[in-house]
C-alpha positions as CSV (number, residue, x, y, z in Angstrom):
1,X,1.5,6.5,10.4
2,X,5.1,5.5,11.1
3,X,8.0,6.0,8.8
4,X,8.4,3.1,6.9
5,X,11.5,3.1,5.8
6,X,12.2,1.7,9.6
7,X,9.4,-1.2,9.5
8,X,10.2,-5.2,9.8
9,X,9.3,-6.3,5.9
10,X,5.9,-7.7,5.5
11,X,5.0,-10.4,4.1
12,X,1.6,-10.4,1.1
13,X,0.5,-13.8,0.6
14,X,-1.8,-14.6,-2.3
15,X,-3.6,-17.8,-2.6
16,X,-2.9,-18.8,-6.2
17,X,-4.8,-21.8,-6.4
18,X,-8.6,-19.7,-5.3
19,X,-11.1,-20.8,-8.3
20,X,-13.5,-18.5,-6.4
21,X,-16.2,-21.2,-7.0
22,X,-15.2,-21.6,-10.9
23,X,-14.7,-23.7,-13.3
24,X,-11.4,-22.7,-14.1
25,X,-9.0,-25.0,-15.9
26,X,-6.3,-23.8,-17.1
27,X,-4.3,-22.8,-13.9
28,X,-2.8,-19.4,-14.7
29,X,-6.1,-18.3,-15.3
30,X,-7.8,-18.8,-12.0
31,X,-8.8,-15.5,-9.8
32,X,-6.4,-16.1,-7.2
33,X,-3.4,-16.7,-9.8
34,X,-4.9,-13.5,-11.9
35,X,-5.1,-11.4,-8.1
36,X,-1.4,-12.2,-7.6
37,X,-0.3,-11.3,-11.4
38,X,-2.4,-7.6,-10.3
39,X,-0.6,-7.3,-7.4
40,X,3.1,-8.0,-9.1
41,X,2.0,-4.9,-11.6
42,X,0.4,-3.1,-8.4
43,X,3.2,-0.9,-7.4
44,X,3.2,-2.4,-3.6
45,X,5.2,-0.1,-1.6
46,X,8.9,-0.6,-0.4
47,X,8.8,-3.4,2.7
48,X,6.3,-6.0,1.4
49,X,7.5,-8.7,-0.2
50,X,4.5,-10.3,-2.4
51,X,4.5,-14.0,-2.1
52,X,2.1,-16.7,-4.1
53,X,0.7,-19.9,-2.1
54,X,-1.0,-22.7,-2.3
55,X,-4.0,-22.7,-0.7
56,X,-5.2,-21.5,2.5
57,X,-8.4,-23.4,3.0
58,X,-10.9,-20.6,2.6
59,X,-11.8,-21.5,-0.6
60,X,-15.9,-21.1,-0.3
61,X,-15.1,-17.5,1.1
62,X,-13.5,-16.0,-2.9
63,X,-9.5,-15.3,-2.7
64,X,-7.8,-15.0,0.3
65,X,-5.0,-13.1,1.1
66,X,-2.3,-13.0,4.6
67,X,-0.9,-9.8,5.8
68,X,2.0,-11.2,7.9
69,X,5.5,-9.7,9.5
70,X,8.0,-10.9,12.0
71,X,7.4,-12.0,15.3
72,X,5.7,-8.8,16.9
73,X,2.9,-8.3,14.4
74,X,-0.4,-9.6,14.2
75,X,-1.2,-11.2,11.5
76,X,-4.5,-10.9,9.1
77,X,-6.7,-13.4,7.0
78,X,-8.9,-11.6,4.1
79,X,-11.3,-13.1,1.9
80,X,-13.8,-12.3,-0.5
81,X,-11.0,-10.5,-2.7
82,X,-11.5,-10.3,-6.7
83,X,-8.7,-9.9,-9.4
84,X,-11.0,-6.9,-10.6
85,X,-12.3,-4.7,-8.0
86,X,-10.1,-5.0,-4.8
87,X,-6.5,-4.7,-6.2
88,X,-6.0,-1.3,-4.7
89,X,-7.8,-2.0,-1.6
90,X,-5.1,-4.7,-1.3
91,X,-2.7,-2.0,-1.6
92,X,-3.9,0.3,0.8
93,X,-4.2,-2.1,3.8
94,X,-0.5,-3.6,2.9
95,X,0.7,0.0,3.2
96,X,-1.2,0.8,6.7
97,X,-0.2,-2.5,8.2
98,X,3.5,-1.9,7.0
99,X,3.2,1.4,8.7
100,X,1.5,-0.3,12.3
101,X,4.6,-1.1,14.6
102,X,2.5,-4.2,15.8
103,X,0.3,-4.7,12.4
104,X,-2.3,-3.6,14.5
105,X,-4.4,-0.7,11.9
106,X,-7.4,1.0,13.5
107,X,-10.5,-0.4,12.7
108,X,-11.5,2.7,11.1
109,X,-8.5,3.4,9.1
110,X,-8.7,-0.5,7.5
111,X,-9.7,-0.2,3.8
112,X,-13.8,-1.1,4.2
113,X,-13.5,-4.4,2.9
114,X,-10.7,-5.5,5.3
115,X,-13.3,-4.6,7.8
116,X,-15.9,-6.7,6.4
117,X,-13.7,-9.6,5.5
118,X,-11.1,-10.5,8.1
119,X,-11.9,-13.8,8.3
120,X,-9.2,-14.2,11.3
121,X,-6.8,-12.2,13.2
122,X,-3.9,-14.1,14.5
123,X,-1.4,-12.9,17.3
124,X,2.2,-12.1,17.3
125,X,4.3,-15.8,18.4
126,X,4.9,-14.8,22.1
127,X,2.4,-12.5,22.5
128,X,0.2,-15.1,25.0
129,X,1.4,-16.3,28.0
C-alpha cells in the first residue's frame, strides 16, 4: 500500500434513507441511518470524509454504500451492508481504496464482502475516450 498521507481525500457515502426491506418508521432508526451513525464512531482513517445521502436506488439489494475520489479514481457501488456485521469491513476497504493511487484494490485484497457485493464499478471522468 501507498502512503496515505499523500492520497486525493475520498469520499464514503452512506445511503441514509436504506429500510433494508423494513418497516422502519421512525427515520433515524432505519439501517442505513444506523450504518452511517457506526461509521461516524468507526474511527475511519485520515483522507475519507464520511458523507450521508439520500438514496441510491439499490434499495432491494440492503444498504448501499459509494467509495469515491477525485477525478482519477474508480469509483465503487456496495450493497448488502448491515449496521451490525459489516462496519469494519466498511473500514477496511475505505482504507485500501484510500491507499490505491487509482481506487483500483486487487481483487484479492478487497474485504470478502466487497467482492461479493460490488454491485457496479464506475470509471475515473476521462478515463474513456
Amino acid at each position: 500500500m501507498r502512503d496515505m498521507t499523500e492520497t486525493t481525500p475520498v469520499e464514503l457515502l452512506v445511503c441514509t434513507t436504506c429500510r433494508r426491506g423494513l418497516p422502519v418508521e421512525d427515520d433515524a432508526q432505519r439501517p442505513g441511518a444506523l450504518l452511517h451513525k457506526a461509521l461516524e464512531q468507526a474511527g475511519l482513517p485520515d483522507g475519507v470524509t464520511l458523507k450521508p445521502v439520500e438514496c441510491l436506488s439499490n434499495c432491494d439489494q440492503g444498504c448501499s454504500i459509494v467509495l469515491r475520489g477525485g477525478p482519477t479514481r474508480w469509483t465503487f457501488v456496495y450493497e448488502n451492508l448491515t449496521e451490525t456485521e459489516h462496519v469494519e469491513t466498511i473500514v477496511d476497504g475505505a482504507t485500501k481504496y484510500l491507499a490505491a493511487e487509482d481506487g483500483l484494490v486487487k481483487w484479492r485484497e478487497r474485504p470478502e464482502h466487497f467482492r461479493k457485493n460490488c454491485a457496479a464499478r464506475i470509471p475515473p471522468i476521462g478515463a474513456l475516450k
